[in-house]
C-alpha positions as CSV (number, residue, x, y, z in Angstrom):
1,X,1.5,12.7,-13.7
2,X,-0.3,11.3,-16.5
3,X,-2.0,8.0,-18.5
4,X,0.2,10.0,-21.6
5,X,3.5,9.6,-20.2
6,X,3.0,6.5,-18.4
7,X,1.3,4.6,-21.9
8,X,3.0,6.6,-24.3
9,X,-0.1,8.0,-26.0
10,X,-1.9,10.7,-25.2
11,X,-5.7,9.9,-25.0
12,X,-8.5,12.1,-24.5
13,X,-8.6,11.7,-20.8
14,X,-5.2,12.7,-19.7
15,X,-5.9,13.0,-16.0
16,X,-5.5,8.9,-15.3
17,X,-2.7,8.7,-12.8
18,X,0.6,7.0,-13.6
19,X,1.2,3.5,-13.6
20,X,-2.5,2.8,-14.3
21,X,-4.2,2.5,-10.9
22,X,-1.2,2.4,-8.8
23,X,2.0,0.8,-10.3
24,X,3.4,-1.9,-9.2
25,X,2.1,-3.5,-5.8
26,X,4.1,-2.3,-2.6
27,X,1.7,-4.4,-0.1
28,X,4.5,-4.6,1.9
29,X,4.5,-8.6,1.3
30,X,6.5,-10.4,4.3
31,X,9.9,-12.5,3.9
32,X,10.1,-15.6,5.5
33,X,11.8,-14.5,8.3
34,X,8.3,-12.4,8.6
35,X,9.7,-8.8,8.1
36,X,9.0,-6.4,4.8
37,X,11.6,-6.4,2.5
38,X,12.4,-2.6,3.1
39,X,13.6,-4.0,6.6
40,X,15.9,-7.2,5.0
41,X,19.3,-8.2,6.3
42,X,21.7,-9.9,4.3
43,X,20.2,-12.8,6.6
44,X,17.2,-12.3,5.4
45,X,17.9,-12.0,2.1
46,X,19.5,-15.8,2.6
47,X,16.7,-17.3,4.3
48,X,14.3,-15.8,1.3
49,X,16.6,-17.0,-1.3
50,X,17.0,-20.6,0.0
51,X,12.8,-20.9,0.7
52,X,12.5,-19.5,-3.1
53,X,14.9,-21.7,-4.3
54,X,13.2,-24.5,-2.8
55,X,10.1,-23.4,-4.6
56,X,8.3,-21.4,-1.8
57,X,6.1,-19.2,-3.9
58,X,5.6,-16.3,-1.8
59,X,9.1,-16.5,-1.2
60,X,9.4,-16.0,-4.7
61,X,7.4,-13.0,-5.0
62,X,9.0,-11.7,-1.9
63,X,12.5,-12.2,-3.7
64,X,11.1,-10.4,-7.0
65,X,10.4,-7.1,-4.6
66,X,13.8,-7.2,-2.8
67,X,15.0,-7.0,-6.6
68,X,12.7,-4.8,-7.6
69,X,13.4,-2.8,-4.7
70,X,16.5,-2.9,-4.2
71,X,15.8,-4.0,-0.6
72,X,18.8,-6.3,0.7
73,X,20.0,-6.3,-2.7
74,X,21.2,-4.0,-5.5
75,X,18.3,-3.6,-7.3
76,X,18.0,-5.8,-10.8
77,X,14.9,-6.1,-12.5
78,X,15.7,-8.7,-14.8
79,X,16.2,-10.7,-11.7
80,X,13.0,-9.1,-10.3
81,X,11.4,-10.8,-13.2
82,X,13.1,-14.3,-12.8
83,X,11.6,-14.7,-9.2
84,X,7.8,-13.1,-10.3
85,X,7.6,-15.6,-13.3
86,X,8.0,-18.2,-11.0
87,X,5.8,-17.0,-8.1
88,X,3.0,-16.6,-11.1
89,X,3.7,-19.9,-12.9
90,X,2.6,-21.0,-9.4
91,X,-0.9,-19.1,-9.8
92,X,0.4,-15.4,-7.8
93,X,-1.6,-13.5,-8.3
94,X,0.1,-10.3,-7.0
95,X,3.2,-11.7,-8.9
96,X,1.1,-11.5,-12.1
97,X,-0.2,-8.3,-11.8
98,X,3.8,-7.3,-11.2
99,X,4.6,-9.4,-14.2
100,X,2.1,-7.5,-16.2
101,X,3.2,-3.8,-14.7
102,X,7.0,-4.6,-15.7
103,X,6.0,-5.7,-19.1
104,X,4.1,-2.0,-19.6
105,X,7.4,-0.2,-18.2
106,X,10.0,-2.3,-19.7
107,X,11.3,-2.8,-16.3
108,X,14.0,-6.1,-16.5
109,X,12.1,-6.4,-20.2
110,X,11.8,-4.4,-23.1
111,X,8.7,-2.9,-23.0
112,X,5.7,-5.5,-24.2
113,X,1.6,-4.3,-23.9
114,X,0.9,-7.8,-25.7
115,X,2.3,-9.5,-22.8
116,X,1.3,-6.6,-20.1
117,X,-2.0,-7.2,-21.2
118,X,-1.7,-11.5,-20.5
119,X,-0.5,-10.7,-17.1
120,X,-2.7,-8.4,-16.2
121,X,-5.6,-10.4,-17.2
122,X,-4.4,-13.2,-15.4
123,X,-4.2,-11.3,-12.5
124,X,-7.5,-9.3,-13.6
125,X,-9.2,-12.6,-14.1
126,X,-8.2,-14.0,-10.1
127,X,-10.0,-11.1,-8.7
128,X,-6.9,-8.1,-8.3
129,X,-8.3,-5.0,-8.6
130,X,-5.2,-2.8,-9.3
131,X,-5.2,-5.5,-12.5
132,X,-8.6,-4.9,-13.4
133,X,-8.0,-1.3,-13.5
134,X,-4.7,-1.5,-15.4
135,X,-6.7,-3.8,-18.0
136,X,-8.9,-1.4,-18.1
137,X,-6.6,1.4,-19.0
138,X,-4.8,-0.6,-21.8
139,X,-8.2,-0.9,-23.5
140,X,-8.6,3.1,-22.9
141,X,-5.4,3.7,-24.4
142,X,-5.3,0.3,-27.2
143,X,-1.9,-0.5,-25.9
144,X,-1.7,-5.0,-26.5
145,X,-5.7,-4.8,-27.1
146,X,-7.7,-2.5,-29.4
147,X,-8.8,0.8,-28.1
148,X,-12.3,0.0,-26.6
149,X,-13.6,2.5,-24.2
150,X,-16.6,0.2,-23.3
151,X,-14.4,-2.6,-22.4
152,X,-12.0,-0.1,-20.3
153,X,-15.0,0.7,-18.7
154,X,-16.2,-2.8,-17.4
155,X,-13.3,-3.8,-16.0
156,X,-12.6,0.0,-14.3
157,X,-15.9,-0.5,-12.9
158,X,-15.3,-3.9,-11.5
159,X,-11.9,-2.4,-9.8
160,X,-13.8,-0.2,-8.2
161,X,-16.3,-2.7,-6.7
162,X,-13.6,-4.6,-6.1
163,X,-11.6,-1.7,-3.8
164,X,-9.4,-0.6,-6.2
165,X,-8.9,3.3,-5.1
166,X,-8.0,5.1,-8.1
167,X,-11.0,3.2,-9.6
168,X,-13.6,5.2,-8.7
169,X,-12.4,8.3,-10.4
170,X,-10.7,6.8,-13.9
171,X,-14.2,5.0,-14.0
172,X,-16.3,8.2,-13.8
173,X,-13.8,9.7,-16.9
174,X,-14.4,6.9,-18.8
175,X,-17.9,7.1,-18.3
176,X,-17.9,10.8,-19.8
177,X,-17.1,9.7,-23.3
178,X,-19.5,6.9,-23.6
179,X,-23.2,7.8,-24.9
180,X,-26.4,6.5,-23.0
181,X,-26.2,3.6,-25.1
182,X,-22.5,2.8,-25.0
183,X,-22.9,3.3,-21.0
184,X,-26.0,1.0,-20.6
185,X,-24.0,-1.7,-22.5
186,X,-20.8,-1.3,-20.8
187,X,-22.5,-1.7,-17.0
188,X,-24.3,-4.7,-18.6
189,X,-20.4,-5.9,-19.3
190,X,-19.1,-4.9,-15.5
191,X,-21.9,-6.7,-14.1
192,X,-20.5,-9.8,-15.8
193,X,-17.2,-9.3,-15.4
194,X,-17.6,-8.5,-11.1
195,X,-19.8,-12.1,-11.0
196,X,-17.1,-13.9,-12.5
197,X,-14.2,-12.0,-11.6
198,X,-15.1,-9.6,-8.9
199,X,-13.5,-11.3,-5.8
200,X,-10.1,-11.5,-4.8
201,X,-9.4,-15.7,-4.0
């Protein structure tokens, strides 16, 4: 699978894998009742839904992936959406790189890259590496931001450093079109962009 089918354009590195760096996060996050959502009971489900309701962030976000999952619950990811949004309004930053990632699949949304591009800054901006990578893709492909493959660089190259897996790789592509110049100047940017954004909080 490719960057063409997952963006919709085909650039001239078509070997990026799909959903950027590696979709949308599965870190198998814990319900309250501390098991993963794949293992949720209706009971579960409840005890999530009343701790989100009562504002619980990470019981938001866990909510958004038994939705998004379909885990406990038919899946619905407009409702997915509902319970991210408000796990990121309350500075998630897993939910906002899931925000971001729904907005670039038109999952519970029609498909937005301006606003893919906002949540995965956010997120890129708090230190997520999948996010950084993702950013870094929608400035390979110009999808929400103009097509800049120095920019798509930087903030590759800071995934990486950061432990983002597919990183490593997409970073090295990217390289491969940049001249000696265009290289130097984009490490200069990465070097920036990992002191101010380089660790998860």
């Amino acid at each position: 699978v490719n960057i063409c089918k997952t963006f919709g354009v085909c650039v001239a590195i078509c070997l990026l894998p799909l959903g950027g760096c590696s979709g949308s996060k599965d870190s198998t996050p814990m319900s309250t009742t501390g098991q993963s959502p794949a293992a949720a009971t209706p009971r579960d489900f409840d005890a999530t839904k009343k701790a989100a309701d009562s504002g619980d962030a990470v019981a938001q976000y866990n909510l958004g992936v038994m939705y998004r999952d379909g885990e406990g619950v038919p899946q619905d990811y407009a409702e997915a959406m509902k319970w991210f949004r408000l796990a990121a309004e309350q500075g998630d930053t897993t939910a906002k790189y899931n925000l971001g990632v729904m907005y670039r699949d038109g999952l519970g949304v029609p498909q937005d890259y301006a606003e893919a591009v906002k949540w995965s800054r956010l997120a890129a901006e708090q230190g997520d590496a999948e996010a950084q990578c993702d950013l870094g893709l929608m400035y390979l492909s110009g999808l929400g931001v103009p097509q800049d493959d120095a920019e798509a660089y930087a903030w590759i190259s800071v995934a990486a450093t950061s432990g983002s897996e597919d990183a490593s790789s997409n970073r090295d592509l990217v390289a491969s079109k940049l001249t000696p110049e265009q290289l130097s100047k984009a490490q200069k940017r990465a070097t920036e962009l990992f002191e101010k954004y380089g660790i998860e909080d």
